[in-house]
N, C-alpha and C positions, 0 to 999 in steps of 0.2 A: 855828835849825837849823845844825850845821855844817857850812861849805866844806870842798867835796874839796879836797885838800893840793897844792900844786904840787911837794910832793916827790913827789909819788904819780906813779911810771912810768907808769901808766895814763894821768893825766891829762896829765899831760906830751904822752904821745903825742898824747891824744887833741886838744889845741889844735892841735900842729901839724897832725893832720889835718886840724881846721876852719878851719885858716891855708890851707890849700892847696883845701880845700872850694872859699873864697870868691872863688876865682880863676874857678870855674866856676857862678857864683852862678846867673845868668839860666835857667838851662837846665833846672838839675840835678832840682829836686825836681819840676815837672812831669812832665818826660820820661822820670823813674825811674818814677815811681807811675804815671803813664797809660801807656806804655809796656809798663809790666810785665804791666799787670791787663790790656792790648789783648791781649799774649803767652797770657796764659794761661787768660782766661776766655770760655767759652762763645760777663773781671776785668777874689761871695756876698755878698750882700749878708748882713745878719744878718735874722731870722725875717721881719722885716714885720708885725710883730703877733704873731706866733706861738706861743702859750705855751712856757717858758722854766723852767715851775716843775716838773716833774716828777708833772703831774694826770692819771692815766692815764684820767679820765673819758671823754676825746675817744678815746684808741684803744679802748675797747669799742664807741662808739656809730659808729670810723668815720667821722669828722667832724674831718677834717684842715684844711679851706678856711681858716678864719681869715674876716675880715670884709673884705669886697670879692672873694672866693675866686671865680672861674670854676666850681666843681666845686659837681657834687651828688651826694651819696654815695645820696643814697635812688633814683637812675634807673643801675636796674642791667640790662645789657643782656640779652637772650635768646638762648636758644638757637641763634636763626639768625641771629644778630649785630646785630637790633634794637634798639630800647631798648625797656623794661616799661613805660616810663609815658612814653612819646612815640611817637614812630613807627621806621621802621625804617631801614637806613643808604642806602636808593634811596628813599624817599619824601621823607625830608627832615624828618618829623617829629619833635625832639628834645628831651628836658629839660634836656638839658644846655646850657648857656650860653657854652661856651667854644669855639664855633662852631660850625655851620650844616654841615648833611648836604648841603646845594644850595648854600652857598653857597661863600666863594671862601677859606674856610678861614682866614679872620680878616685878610685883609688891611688893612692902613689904608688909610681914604677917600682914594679918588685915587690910588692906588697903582697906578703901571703896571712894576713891576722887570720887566725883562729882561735874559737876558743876550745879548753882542751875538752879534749873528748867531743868534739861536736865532729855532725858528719860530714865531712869535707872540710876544702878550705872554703874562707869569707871571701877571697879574691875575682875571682875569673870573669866570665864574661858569658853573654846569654848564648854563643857558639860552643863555648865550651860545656856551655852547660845539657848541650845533645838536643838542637835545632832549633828553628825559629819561632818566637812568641806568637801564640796563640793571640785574637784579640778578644777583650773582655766578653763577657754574655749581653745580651740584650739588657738593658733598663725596661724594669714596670714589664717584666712576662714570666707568666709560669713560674714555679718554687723553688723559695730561697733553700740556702743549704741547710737550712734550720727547716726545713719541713714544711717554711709557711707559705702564703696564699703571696704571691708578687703582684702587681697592677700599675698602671697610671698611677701616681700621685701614694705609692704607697714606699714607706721609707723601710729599708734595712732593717730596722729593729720596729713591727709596726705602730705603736706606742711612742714611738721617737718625734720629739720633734726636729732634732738635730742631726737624725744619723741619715747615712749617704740615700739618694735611691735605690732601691730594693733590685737588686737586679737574679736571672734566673741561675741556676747551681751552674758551676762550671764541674768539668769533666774534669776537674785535677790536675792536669796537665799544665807543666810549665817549664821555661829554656834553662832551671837550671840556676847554677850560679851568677847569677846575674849583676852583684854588688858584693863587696866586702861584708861578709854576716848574711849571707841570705845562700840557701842551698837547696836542692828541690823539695826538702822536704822541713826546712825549719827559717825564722829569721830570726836573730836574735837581738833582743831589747833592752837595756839593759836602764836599770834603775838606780838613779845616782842619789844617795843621802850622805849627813854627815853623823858622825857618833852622838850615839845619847850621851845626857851628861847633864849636869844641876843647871848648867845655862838651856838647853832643852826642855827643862823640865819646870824654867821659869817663864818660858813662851807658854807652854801649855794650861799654865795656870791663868794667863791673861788669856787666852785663845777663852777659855772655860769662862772666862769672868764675860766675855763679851757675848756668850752664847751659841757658842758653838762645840761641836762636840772634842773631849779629850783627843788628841792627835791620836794617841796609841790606839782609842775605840774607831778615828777615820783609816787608820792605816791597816787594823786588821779588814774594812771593808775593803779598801783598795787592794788587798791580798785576792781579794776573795772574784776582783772582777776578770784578773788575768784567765782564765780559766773560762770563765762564761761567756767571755768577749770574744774566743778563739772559736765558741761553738756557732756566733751570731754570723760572724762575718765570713767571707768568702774567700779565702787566702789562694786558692789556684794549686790546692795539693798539699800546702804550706802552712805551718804552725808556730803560734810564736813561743820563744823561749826565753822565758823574764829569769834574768840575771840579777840578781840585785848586789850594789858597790857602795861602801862605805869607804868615804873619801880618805886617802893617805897624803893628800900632800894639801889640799883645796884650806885657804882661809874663808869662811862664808863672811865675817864681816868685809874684808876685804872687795871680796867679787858683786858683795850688796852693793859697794863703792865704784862698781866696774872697774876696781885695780885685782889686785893677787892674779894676774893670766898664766906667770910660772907656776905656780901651783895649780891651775887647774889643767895645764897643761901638762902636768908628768900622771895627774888623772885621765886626762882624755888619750894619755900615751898608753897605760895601761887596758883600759876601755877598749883601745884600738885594738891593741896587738895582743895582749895577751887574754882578754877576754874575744876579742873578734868578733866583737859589735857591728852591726848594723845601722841599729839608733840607740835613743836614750828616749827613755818616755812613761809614760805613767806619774811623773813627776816634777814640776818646772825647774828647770837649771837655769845660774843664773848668765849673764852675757860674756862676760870671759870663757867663760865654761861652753857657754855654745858654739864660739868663735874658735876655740882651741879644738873643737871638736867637728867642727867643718872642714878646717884645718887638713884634718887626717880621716877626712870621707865620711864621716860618722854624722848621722840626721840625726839634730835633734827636734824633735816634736813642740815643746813650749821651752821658747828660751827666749830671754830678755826681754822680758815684760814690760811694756808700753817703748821700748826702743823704737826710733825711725825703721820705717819702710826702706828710708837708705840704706841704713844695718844690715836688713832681710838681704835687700839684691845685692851686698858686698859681698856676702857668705851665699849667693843662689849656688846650688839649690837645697842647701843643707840642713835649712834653719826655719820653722813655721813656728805660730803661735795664733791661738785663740783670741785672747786680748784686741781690746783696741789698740791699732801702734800711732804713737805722740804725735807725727807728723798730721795725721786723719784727725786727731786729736783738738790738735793747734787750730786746723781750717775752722773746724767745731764750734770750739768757744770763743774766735774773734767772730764768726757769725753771729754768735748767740749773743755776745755781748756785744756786738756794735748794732745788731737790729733791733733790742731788745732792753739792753739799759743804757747805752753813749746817751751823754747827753743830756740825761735828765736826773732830778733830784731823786736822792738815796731814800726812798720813800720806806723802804723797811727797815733801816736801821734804830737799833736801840736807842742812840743820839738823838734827842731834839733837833738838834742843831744841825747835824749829819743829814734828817730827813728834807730840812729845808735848804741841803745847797747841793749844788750837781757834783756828782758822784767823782768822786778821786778814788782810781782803780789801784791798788797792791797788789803785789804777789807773790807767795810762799812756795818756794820750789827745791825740789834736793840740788846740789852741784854738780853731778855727775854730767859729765859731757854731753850724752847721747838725749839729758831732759832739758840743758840748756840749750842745747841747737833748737827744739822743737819752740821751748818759749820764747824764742829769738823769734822764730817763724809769726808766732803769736802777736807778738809787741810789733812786730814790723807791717802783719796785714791787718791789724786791726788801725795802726795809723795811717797806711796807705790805703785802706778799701774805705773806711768807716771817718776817720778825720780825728780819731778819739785817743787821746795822749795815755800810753797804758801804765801810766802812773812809776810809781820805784817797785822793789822787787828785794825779797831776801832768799841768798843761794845758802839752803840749813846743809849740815853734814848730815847723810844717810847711816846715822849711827847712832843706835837708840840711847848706847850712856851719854850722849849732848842731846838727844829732843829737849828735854826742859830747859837749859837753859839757854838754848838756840831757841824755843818759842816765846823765853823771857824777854829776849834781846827783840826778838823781832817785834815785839807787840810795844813797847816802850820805841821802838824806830815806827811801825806805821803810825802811832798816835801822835807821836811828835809832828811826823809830815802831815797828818790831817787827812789819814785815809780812810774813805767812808764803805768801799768793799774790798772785801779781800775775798782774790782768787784760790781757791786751796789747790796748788797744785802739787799737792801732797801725799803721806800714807795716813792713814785714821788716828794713829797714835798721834802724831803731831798735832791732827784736828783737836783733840783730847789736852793736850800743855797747853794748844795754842786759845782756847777758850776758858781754861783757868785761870792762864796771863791776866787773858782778858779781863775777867772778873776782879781778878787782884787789883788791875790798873784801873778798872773803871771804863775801859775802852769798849764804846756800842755798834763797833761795824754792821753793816750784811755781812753775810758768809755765803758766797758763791761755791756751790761745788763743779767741778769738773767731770766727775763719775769714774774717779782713778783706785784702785788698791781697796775696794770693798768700803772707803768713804761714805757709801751713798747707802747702806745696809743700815737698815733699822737694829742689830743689833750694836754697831758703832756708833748710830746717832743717840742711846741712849745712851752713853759713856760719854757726851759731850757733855760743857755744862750750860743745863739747860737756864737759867737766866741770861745766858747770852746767847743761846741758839734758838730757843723755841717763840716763833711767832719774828726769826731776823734769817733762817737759814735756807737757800731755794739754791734752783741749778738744774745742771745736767745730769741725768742718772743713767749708763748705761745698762743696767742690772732692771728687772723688775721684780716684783714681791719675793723676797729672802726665804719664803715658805716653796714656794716653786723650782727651789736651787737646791735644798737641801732638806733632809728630812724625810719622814714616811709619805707622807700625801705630794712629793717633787716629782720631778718623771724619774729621779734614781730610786725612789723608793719604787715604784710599779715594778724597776726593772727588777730592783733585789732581790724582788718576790720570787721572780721567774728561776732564778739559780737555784736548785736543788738544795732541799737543806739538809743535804749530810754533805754539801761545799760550802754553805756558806758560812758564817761564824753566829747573826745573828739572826732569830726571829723573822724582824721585822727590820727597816733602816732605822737607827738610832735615831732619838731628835737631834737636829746640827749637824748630823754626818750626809755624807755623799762620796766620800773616796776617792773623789778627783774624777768625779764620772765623769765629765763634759770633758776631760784630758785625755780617758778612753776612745771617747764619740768621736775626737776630733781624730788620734791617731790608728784606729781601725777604719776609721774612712778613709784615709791617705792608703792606706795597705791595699784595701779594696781597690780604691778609684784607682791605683796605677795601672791593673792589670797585674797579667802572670808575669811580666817581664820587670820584675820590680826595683826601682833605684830612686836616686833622690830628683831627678828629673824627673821621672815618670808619674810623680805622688804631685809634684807640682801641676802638671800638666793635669790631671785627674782633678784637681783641685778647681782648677779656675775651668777646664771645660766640661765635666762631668759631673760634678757637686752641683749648681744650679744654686738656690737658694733655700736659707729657709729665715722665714720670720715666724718670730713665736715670740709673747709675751717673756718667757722668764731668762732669758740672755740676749734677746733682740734680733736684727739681720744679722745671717751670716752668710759670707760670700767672699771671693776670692777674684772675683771679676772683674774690678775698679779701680784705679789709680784714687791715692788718698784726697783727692780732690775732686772725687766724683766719678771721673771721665772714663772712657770706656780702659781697659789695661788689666792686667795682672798682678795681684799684690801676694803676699804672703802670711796675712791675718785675717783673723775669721770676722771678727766684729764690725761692724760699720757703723752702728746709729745709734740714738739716745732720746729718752723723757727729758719731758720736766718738771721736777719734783718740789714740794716744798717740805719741813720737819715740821708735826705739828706734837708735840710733847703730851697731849691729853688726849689723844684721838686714841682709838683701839685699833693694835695691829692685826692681820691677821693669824696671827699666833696666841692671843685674847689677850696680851701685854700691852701695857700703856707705851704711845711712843712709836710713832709710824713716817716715812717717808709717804705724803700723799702726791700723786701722781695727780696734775692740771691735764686739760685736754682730752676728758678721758682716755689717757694713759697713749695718745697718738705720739707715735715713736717719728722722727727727723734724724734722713741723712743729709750730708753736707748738701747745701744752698737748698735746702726745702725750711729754716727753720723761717719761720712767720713773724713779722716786724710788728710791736705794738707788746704793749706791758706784760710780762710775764703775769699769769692767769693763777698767782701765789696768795692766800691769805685773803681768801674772801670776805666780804666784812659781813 
């Protein structure tokens, strides 16, 4: 394969960039990617056994655990958030093996964490905590603890489209210490960052360039939601107590890599024991960090972002996320792209040439283990269901000082093999080197998006370059209008309003900020949905039988009820479905700025096997 040229002004540039990158190593690719997806969405070790060959056997049957797995996909919870073939989440009786409805929610033997000064120990157990759980209040009757009106069809926060069903005030009462961090009268949460520092403060200034709001202006919202969010929700007597931990051992580029697990592990050691944690939340950690933290009984809320479903049920019940996870992912986009473009000629590409011959597929993906199992899956069901050869592939390093010249290399390798679309199965940054490449090389793919890491956001697609994106770039979007997510006129703005302004910090919500609302939404519904008996099974359980659904326009389905390939089951991620989008560079978004993801079909959202065969509905003439 040939070297891009060190005459090439592109690449030229592009070193000095990654010369200047590596000044800000530690910080960068973390705190871009988690950062970003905390901004905008509702957005490691290797498998452990985990099949690696691309056997889509196990996603029909559902059957993610692997051998030693905690998880049984055949105990699927009911209706009123029990389980079918166990008992119910206040009896205590469960199929599940990856903790106890009564008990102390997996802590290890001997295990007394506290944190200091908190009242009691995090250990015991719902007997010890002075008798039997209480079962939750009714759904949809009589008034919420917030004062307000409850109903049929009326959600927890009524304004929400994401937040739990609204259920009637409980009477306070609860068993007690029921989990490591949880005492009858508080749980504690605990918020994992790493130090500010000029590599921090060089995220911020590209976060600011793409549009979105300064981290310091989202973090003071995020301050501001712990507090209002304890008044919404129904905790059973119980309040939470936000800890916040600035990392002492944790490398963040590292754990971006799913490597450093030592170091997040003498974090998640402290977290445990000497803070006497419960969860970790309010803010995404990344996959070592959640595993280290499952580990030693500690829930984390958003952790390991787009990781396999098989990840979730290794670590059940300790570990949830918002996100779409890879495996749901993979099913996704071999649907989409084998009913949709196999087959036929690259009709949007820049290329003359490209548009009149059939489509040769590439694909741009990080190396980390947990994203090549998933595009294993991909390349394998899209040749086995579809007939359609999914072309080469480049595995980039997840580390922002090599994006440039890991999208140099790549775009000089698809051009050579004569690839007419490339898959982004990437972060936006990349999209960004990977379409300068382009321009430098002269190379006119399509650009397929996946709807991965805020990709699919009108404010990253204007940071592409548009002579090779606008009027060539379509796909999946799991996100809808970027105005809806963040911002004053989002549902976080409505809510911000509601917090008293001698708590809050601003006005109004900032433009581009949100606080990591939807990271709130998701972990005060896990608190609520367990009931008064509260542990990491019991949030599970709450989850897939007492959540239900919600689809809305500005994050899409959420639901917890379907194995990633549809079927009926339990999973451990909120998101499920996705648009189809195209860039149109001169259209008006709605924010009045040039430069919009338009949504085909009007804006009809597909979960797996609903997406519809026949040309992508991109680039009207």
């Amino acid at each position: 394969m040939p070297e891009p040229s060190m005459d090439d002004p592109y690449v030229r540039g592009a070193v000095r960039f990654a010369h200047h990158l590596r000044r800000y190593q530690p910080f960068y690719v973390f705190a871009l990617l988690w950062i970003v997806m905390a901004a905008v969405f509702p957005s490691v070790n290797p498998l452990n056994g985990g099949d690696d060959d691309g056997d889509f056997s196990n996603v029909a049957a559902g059957d993610f655990g692997g051998e030693g797995s905690a998880y049984d996909p055949s105990a699927v919870p009911g209706a009123d958030g029990g389980v079918a073939s166990g008992g119910t989440s206040g009896t205590g009786g469960s199929s599940f093996t990856g903790g106890s409805s009564t008990g102390g929610g997996g802590a290890r033997p001997g295990s007394t964490a506290s944190r200091p000064g908190a009242s009691g120990s995090g250990g015991g157990t719902a007997a010890a905590g002075g008798g039997a759980a209480t079962a939750p209040p009714p759904q949809g009757q009589g008034k919420t603890i917030a004062g307000l009106d409850c109903g049929p069809g009326v959600r927890q926060i009524p304004w929400s489209l994401y937040a739990a069903p609204c259920q009637a005030a409980s009477d306070g009462t609860n068993p007690g210490a029921t989990a490591p961090g949880v005492t009858d009268t508080e749980i504690i949460v605990v918020e994992r960052d790493f130090p500010e520092s000029a590599n921090s403060r060089a995220v911020d200034a590209t976060l600011v360039q793409a549009g979105f709001a300064d981290p310091a202006i989202d973090d003071n919202v995020r301050d501001d939601w712990w507090g209002w969010f304890n008044t919404m929700y129904d905790l059973y007597g119980r309040q939470v107590t936000h800890v916040k931990y600035e990392s002492q051992n944790g490398d963040s580029t590292a754990e971006a890599q799913s490597k450093g697990k030592e170091g997040a592990c003498l974090d998640a050691d402290a977290i445990a024991k000497e803070i006497g944690a419960f969860a970790t939340g309010g803010r995404r950690v990344s996959g070592p960090f959640g595993e280290c933290a499952a580990e030693r009984g500690v829930v984390s809320f958003q952790a390991g972002a787009y990781f396999p479903e098989s990840w979730y049920r290794r670590h059940h019940p300790y570990i949830f996320e918002t996100l779409m996870e890879c495996e749901r992912i993979s099913i996704q986009t071999a649907e989409y792209v084998g009913k949709r473009l196999a087959h036929k000629n690259a009709r949007w590409a820049l290329d003359p040439l490209y548009q009149q011959s059939e489509r040769l597929f590439g694909t741009y993906v990080p190396d980390n283990d947990e994203y090549q199992h998933c595009v294993s899956q991909y390349r394998n069901h899209l040749q086995g269901t579809y007939g359609q050869d999914p072309g080469p592939k480049y595995d980039y390093i997840l580390d922002v000082s090599r994006f440039a010249d890991e999208a140099a290399k790549a775009v000089v390798q698809f051009k050579a093999q004569g690839v007419t679309s490339l898959i982004l199965a990437c972060d936006p940054i990349s999209v960004i080197f990977l379409t300068q490449a382009a321009e430098s090389q002269q190379w006119g793919p399509e650009w397929v998006l996946i709807g991965v890491a805020a990709q699919d956001t009108d404010n990253f697609g204007r940071l592409y370059n548009q002579n090779r994106v606008d009027g060539h770039m379509f796909g999946i979007s799991q996100l809808g209008d970027i105005t809806t997510l963040i911002g004053p006129t989002s549902e976080s703005g409505e809510s911000y309003r509601q917090i008293p302004r001698d708590k809050r910090h601003y006005d109004d919500m900032p433009e581009g900020a949100n606080g990591g609302y939807y990271d709130f939404i998701h972990m005060f519904n896990g608190l609520q949905l367990a009931g008064p008996n509260l542990n990491g099974q019991t949030i599970f359980e709450g989850y897939c039988g007492r959540y239900g659904e919600a689809s809305a326009p500005p994050a899409g389905l959420w639901r917890f009820n379907t194995n990633p390939d549809g079927s009926a089951g339990c999973d451990h991620t909120a998101s499920e479905d996705s648009r189809e989008v195209y860039w149109d560079g001169s259209a008006t978004a709605p924010d009045g700025d040039a430069g919009t993801f338009v949504a085909t079909m009007d804006g009809k959202r597909f979960t797996n096997g609903q997406w519809p065969e026949g040309d992508p509905q991109v680039y009207p003439s």
